[in-house]
C-alpha positions in Angstrom: 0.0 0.0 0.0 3.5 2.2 0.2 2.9 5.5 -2.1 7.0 5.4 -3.0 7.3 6.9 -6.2 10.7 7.1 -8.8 12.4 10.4 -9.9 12.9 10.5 -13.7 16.6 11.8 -13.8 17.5 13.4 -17.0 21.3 12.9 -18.3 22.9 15.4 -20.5 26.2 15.6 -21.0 27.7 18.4 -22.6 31.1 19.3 -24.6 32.5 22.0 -26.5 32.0 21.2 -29.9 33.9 18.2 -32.0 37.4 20.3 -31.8 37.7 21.0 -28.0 38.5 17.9 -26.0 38.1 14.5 -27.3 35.2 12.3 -27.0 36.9 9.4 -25.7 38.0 12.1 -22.8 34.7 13.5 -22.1 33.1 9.7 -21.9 35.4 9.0 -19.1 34.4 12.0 -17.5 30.7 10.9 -18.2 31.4 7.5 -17.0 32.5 8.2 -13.9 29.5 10.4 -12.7 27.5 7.7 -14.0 29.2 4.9 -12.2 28.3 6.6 -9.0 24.5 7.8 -9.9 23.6 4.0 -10.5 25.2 3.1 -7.1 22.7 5.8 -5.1 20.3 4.5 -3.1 17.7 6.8 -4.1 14.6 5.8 -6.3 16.5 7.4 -9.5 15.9 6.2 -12.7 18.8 7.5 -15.1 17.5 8.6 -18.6 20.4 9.5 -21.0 20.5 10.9 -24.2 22.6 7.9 -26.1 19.9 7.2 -28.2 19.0 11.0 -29.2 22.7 12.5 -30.4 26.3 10.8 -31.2 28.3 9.5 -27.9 25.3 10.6 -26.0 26.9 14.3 -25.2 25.5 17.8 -26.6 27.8 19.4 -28.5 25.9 21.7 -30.8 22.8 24.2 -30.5 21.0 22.3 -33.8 21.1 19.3 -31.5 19.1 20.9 -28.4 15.7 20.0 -30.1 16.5 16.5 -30.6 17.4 16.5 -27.2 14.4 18.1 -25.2 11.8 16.0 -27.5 13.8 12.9 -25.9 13.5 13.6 -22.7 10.5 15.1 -22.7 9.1 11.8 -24.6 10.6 9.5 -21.6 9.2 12.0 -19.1 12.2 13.2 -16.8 11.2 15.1 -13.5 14.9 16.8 -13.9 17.8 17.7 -15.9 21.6 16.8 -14.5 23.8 18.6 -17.5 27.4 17.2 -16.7 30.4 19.1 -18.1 32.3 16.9 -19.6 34.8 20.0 -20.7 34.7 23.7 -21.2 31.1 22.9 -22.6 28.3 24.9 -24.2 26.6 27.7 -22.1 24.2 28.2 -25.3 23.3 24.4 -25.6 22.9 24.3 -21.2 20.7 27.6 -21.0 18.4 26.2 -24.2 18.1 23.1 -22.9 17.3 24.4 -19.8 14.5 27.1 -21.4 12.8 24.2 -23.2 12.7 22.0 -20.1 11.6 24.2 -17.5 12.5 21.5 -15.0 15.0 21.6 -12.0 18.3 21.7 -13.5 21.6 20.6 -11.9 25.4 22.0 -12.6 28.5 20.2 -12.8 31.6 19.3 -14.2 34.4 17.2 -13.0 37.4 19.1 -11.2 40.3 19.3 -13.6 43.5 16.8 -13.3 46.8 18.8 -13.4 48.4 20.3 -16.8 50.8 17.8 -18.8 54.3 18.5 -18.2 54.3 20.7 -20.8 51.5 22.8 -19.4 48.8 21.8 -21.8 44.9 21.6 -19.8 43.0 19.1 -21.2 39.2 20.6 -20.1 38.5 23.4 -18.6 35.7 22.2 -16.9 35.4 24.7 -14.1 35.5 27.5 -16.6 32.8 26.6 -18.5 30.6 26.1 -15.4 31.5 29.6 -14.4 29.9 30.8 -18.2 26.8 28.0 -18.3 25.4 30.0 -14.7 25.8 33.4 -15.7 23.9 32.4 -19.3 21.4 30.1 -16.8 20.7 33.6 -14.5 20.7 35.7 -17.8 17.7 33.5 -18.9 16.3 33.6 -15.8 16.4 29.4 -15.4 16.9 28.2 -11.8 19.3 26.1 -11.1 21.1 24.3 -8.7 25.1 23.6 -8.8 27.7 21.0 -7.3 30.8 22.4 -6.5 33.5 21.4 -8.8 34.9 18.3 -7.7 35.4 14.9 -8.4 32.8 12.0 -8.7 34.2 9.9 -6.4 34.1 12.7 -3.6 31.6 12.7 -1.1 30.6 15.9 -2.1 29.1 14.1 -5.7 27.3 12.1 -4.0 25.5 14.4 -1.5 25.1 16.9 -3.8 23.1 15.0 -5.8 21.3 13.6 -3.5 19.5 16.5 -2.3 18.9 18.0 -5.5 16.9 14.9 -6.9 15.0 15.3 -2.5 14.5 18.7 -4.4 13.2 17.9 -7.4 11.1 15.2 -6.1 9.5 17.9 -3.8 8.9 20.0 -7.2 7.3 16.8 -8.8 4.9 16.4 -6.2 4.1 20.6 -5.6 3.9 21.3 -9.3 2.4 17.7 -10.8 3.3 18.9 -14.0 7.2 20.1 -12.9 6.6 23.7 -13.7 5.0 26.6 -12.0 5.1 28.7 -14.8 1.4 27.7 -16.1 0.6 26.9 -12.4 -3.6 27.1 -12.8 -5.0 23.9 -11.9 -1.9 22.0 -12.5 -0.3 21.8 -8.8 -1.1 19.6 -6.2 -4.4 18.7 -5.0 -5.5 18.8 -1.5 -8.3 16.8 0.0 -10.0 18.7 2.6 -12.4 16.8 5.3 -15.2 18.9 7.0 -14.1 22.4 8.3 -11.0 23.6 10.7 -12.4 24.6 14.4 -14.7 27.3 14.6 -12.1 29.4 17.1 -9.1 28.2 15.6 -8.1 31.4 13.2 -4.5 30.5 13.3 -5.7 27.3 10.8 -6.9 29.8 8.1 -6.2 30.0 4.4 -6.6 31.2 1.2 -8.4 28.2 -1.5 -8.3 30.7 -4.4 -4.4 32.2 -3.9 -3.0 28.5 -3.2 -4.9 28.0 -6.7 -4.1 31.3 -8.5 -0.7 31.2 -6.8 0.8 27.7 -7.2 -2.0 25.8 -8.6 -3.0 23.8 -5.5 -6.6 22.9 -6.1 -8.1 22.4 -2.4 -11.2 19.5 -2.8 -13.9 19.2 -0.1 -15.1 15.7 1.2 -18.1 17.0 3.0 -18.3 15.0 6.6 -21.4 13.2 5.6 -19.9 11.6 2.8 -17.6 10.2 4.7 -19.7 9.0 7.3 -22.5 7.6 4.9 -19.4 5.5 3.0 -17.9 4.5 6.3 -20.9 3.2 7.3 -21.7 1.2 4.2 -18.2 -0.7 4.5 -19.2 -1.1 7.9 -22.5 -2.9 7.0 -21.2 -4.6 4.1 -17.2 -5.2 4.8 -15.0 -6.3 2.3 -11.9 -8.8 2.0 -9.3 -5.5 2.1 -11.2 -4.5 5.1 -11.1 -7.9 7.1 -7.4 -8.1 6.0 -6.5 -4.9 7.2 -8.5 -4.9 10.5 -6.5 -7.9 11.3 -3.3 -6.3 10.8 -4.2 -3.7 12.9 -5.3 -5.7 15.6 -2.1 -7.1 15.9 0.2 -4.1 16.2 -2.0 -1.7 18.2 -3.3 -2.3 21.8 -7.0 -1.0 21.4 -8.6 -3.1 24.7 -10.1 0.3 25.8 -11.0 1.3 23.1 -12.8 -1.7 22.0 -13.6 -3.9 18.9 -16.9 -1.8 17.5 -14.5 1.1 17.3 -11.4 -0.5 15.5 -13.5 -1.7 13.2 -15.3 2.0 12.1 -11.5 3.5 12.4 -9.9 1.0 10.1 -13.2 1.5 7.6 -12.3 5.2 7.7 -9.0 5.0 6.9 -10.0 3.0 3.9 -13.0 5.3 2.8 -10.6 8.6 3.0 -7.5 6.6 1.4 -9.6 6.1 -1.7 -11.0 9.1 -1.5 -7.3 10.2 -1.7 -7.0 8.2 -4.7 -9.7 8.8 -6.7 -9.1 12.9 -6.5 -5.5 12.2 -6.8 -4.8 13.9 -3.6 -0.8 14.5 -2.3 -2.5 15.2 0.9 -5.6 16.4 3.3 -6.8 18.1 6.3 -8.9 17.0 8.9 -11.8 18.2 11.1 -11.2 15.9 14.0 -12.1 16.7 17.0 -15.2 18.5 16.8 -17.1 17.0 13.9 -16.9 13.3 13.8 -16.5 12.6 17.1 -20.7 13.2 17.0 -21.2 10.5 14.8 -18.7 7.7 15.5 -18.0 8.0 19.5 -14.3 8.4 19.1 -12.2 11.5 17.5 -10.2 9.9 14.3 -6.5 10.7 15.7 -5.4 7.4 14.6 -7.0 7.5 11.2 -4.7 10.3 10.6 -1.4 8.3 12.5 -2.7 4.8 10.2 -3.2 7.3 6.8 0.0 9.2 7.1 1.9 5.8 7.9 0.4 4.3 4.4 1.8 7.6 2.7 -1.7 9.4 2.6 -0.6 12.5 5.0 -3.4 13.8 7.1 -2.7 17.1 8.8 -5.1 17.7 12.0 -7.5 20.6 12.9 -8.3 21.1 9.1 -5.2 22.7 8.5 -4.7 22.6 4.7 -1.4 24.7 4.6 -0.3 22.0 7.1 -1.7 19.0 4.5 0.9 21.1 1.8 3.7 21.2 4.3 3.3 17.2 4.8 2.8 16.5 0.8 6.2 18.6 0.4 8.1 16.4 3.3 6.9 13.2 2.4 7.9 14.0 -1.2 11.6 14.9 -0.2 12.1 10.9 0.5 10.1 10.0 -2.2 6.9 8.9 -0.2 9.1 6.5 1.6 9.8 8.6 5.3 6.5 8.9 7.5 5.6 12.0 9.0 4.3 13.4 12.1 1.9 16.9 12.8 3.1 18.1 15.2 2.2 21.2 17.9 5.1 22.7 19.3 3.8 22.6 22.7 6.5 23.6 25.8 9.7 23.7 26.6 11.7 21.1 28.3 12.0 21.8 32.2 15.3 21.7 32.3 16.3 21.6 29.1 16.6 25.3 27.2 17.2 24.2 24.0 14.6 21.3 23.8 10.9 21.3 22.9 8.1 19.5 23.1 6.5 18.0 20.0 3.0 16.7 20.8 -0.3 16.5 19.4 -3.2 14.5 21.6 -2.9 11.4 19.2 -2.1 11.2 15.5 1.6 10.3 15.1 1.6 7.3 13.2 2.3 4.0 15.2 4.7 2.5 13.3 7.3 5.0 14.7 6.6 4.2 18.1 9.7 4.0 20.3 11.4 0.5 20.6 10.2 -1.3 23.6 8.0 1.4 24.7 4.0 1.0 25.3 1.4 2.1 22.8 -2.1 1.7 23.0 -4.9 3.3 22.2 -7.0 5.0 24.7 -10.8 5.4 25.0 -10.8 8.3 22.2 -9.3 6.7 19.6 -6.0 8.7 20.2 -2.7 7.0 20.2 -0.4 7.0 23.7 3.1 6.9 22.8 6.8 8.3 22.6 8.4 8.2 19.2 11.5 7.0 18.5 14.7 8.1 18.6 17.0 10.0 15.8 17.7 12.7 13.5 14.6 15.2 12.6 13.7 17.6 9.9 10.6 20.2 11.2 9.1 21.9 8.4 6.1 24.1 8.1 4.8 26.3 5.0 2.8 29.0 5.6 1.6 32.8 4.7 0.3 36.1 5.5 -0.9 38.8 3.7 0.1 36.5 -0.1 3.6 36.0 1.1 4.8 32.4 1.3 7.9 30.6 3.2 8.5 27.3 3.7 10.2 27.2 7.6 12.9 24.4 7.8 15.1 23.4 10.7 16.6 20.1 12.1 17.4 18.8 15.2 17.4 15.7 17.6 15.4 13.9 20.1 16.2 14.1 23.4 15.0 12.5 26.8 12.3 14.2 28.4 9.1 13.6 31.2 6.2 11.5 29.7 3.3 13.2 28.2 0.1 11.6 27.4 -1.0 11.6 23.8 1.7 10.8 21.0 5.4 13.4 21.7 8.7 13.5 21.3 11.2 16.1 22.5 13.4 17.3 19.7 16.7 19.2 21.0 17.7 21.9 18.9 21.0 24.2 18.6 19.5 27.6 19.8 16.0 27.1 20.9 15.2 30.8 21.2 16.5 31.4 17.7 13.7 29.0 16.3 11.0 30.4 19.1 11.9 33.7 17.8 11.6 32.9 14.0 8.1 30.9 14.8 6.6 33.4 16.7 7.5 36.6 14.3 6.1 34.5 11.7 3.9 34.0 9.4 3.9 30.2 11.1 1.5 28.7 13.9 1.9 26.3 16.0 1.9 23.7 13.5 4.6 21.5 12.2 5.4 18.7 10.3 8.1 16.9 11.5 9.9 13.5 10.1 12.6 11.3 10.9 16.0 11.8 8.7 17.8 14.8 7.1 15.7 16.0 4.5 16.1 19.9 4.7 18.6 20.8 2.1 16.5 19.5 0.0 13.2 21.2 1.1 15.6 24.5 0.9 16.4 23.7 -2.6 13.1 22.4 -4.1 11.9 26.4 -3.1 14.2 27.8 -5.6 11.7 25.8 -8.2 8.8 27.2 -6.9 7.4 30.7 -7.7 6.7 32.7 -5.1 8.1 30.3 -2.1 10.9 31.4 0.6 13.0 29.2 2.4 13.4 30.0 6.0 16.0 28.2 7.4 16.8 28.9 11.0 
């Protein structure tokens, strides 16, 4: 039921015409960035451009339509042009007009001169022209320093542009903002946020006009006249997955009847999800369905977002995009968790308290700790332990930033709900930053380093900040 999706990377070398460096030369250079893409772990599949021009490297202008209709035939999310010498700044900033995808820089750092002084390709100088003809067109575009394949450096850099351009993918649907109308990503909102809770609010026509988000309602009796008909009449992929359930989560106070509407709710809303072709949705939890089913649906969230269907609480749709955009930085493969950033450690001053009253997903539950599920339907338990990347994009007044920061969890006192305390460098910088806005309370937090590529994927996105703290 995972969501994990592959990133269409596009290949294109590039050389300075037939007379510059030799071919044989530049396809080492080619082969070795290669060698290392195909060892990444990443869900990358490698599109070249062998079967479009000779050797599989640009070399002339003539040759750039040849080469977009390629790669826009095999449907690459991105564009890696690798100099393979000095290069061609004309052939890098047409392909990168034509493609309007997110484009990466780099060329192989330069072995010394021959005894005799003779340089064999320039590399680095040619990158220096390729991104002043790239900001002259006015093509974003992210670059790896110069530097060798084999350096660590390579590998990371790429990395967390293809995080970035996965991001892209998933925000923009289509890759490109520039005809952003109905073509971004769609968001599935459930009922209506809290009636006091005006820090949820946002704009359905500037999300659309802006970045083509199309918000789409599921009005709360929908849901609960479909829930109820799986209930009466339940199917194989119901039974199945009630049993699964049954066997991870301790439900005894929350009792069998209940389970059984939860897991059917999780199944009406995750094909809801498919059927709109929704990245993501909000939620209203606590004060609407809880009427109608006896139990408020935090673990429908916690069970959704673990399946890679990411539920933000509160019907907080800015909160649904800031979940779509972190899930998408690992490829739908990391599970999130909405988080409110609640209080600060006791004794701790650079530590936090990331809580909510029961929706993190159980399947990052702490090793060896206890989770159950109370009376309400909400989860009890502490997360486990690592790395974490807080994100949260939000607006005011038409202006839009993405927040990103990173830190760790720490030890802390036992909370009920779902929590985790995440130990930061400078908690005041990130209180102050938070509260001086335009963010809430809100966050969306996940397990991992995924922020340089958050940071980067807003370069692609028109009218986005990052805010790194």
């Amino acid at each position: 039921m995972s969501k994990e999706f592959t990133l269409k990377l596009g290949v294109v070398p590039v050389k300075r015409g037939a007379w510059f460096t030799s071919a044989e030369n530049c396809l080492i250079t080619n082969n070795n960035a290669l060698a290392v893409l195909k060892q990444i772990s990443h869900p990358i599949e490698l599109v070249t451009i062998v079967d479009a021009v000779e050797n599989g490297i640009a070399t002339e202008p003539h040759q750039v339509d040849t080469i977009t209709t390629h790669l826009k035939a095999k449907g690459v999310d991105a564009i890696f042009i690798i100099h393979t010498d000095f290069g061609s700044e004309e052939v890098v900033a047409k392909i990168g007009k034509s493609m309007q995808l997110p484009l990466l820089l780099w060329g192989e750092r330069d072995d010394s001169p021959s005894p005799e002084g003779v340089r064999i390709r320039d590399t680095q100088c040619g990158i220096f022209a390729s991104s002043k003809v790239l900001l002259r067109f006015g093509i974003p575009f992210t670059y790896i320093e110069n530097c060798r394949a084999s350096d660590e450096s390579f590998r990371k850099g790429v990395e967390d542009f293809c995080r970035a351009a996965a991001v892209v993918k998933v925000f923009c649907r289509n890759g490109s903002t520039e005809n952003a109308n109905g073509s971004g990503m769609k968001i599935l909102k459930i009922g209506e946020r809290p009636e006091s809770f005006f820090s949820v609010m946002s704009n359905d026509d500037e999300l659309l006009h802006k970045f083509g988000i199309e918000v789409t309602p599921m009005p709360i009796n929908r849901l609960v006249t479909r829930v109820k008909s799986l209930i009466e009449a339940p199917t194989t992929q119901l039974q199945e997955y009630l049993t699964n359930l049954k066997a991870r989560v301790g439900y005894t106070m929350f009792g069998d009847e209940k389970l059984t509407t939860l897991a059917a709710m999780v199944l009406v809303i995750k094909q809801e999800m498919d059927d709109k072709q929704a990245a993501a949705a909000s939620m209203e939890c606590w004060n609407g369905l809880s009427g109608f089913f006896g139990f408020v649906p935090c673990q429908v969230i916690g069970e959704l977002t673990a399946l890679g269907y990411p539920l933000a609480c509160e019907g907080d749709i800015t909160g649904a995009v800031t979940a779509a955009m972190v899930h998408a930085a690992d490829y739908n493969r990391s599970i999130s968790f909405f988080a409110d950033l609640t209080m600060r450690h006791p004794t701790n001053d650079n530590a936090e308290l990331l809580w909510h009253c029961g929706p993190f997903p159980h399947s990052l539950v702490k090793a060896g700790g206890n989770s159950t599920l109370d009376e309400g339907g909400r989860g009890q338990w502490c997360l486990k332990d690592g790395e974490l990347t807080i994100a949260r994009f939000d607006s005011l007044a038409g202006e839009y930033s993405l927040f990103i920061g990173n830190g760790k969890t720490t030890e802390g006192p036992k909370s009920t709900g779902t929590y985790v305390w995440m130990e930061v460098d400078d908690w005041v910088k990130w209180e102050r930053k938070l509260i001086e806005g335009p963010y809430i309370h809100h966050v969306v937090g996940v397990h991992g380093n995924v922020a340089n590529g958050l940071k980067e994927a807003c370069k692609y996105i028109d009218g986005l900040k990052a805010d790194l703290v």
